[in-house]
C-alpha angles and dihedrals in degrees: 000000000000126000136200103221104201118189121213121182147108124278114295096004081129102259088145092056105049090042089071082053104057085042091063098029091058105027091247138149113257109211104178121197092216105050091053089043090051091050099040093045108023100186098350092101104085106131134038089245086050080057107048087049094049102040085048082064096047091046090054087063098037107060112057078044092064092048100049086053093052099046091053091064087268121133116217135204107208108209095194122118105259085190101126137048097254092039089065094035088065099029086052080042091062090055090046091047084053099036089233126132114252126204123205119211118203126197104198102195121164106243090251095067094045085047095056089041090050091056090044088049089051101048088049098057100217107113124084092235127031111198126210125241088249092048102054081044084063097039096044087052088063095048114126119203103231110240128201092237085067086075100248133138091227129190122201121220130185128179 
């Protein structure tokens, strides 16, 4: 059976990474927000509100995307921040659309720790996107713990 694999966590908590993971562990399909951000808009995405306009674009593309795939007997791992409400209101909608389980992992890291690994990402040069200090302080404001009322399958992961 296909599944939708949805990834919720702060900057730098790893979700990238373990996305690759769960692609290879489950023979699924990895679509990543950043890497089709990074190639749409090369150096267009300085600002958060630069962000939330063009990942609205990408998302328009991408979903139906992601449902035809799993429709068509294909897993995908989302590798798009389920960190708000909203975020994971759209992204469960996506499984619904398709009539596949979902499941929601969640990589549940203190701020110090991302923080550390942010700077650490950044130094080393290999991620599409490298945030600010000030700017994980005003996403991570905005971070939202996924509940289970929420109606999500969620799976907890701690380092």
């Amino acid at each position: 059976m296909p599944t939708l694999h949805l990834l919720c966590g702060k900057i730098a908590s790893g979700k990238s990474t373990f996305a690759n993971t769960l692609a290879t562990e489950h023979a699924a399909i990895l679509l990543s927000e950043d890497a089709w951000l990074a190639q749409l808009y090369p150096g267009e995405i300085l600002s958060i509100a630069d962000y939330v306009r063009s990942a609205q674009r990408v998302r328009g593309v991408l979903g139906p995307l992601v449902i035809d795939l799993l429709r068509s007997g294909v897993s995908v791992v989302l590798d798009v921040p389920a960190n708000t409400r909203a975020n994971r209101e759209w992204l469960l909608g996506l499984a619904q659309s398709a009539e596949v389980p979902h499941r929601l992992h969640y990589l549940e890291l203190d701020d110090a720790t991302c923080r550390a690994r942010l700077h650490a990402r950044n130094a080393g040069g290999q991620h599409d996107f490298a945030a600010t200090d000030a700017e994980f302080d005003l996403i991570t404001q905005h971070f939202c713990v996924p509940t289970q009322e929420e109606g999500l399958v969620i799976e907890v992961h701690r380092p």
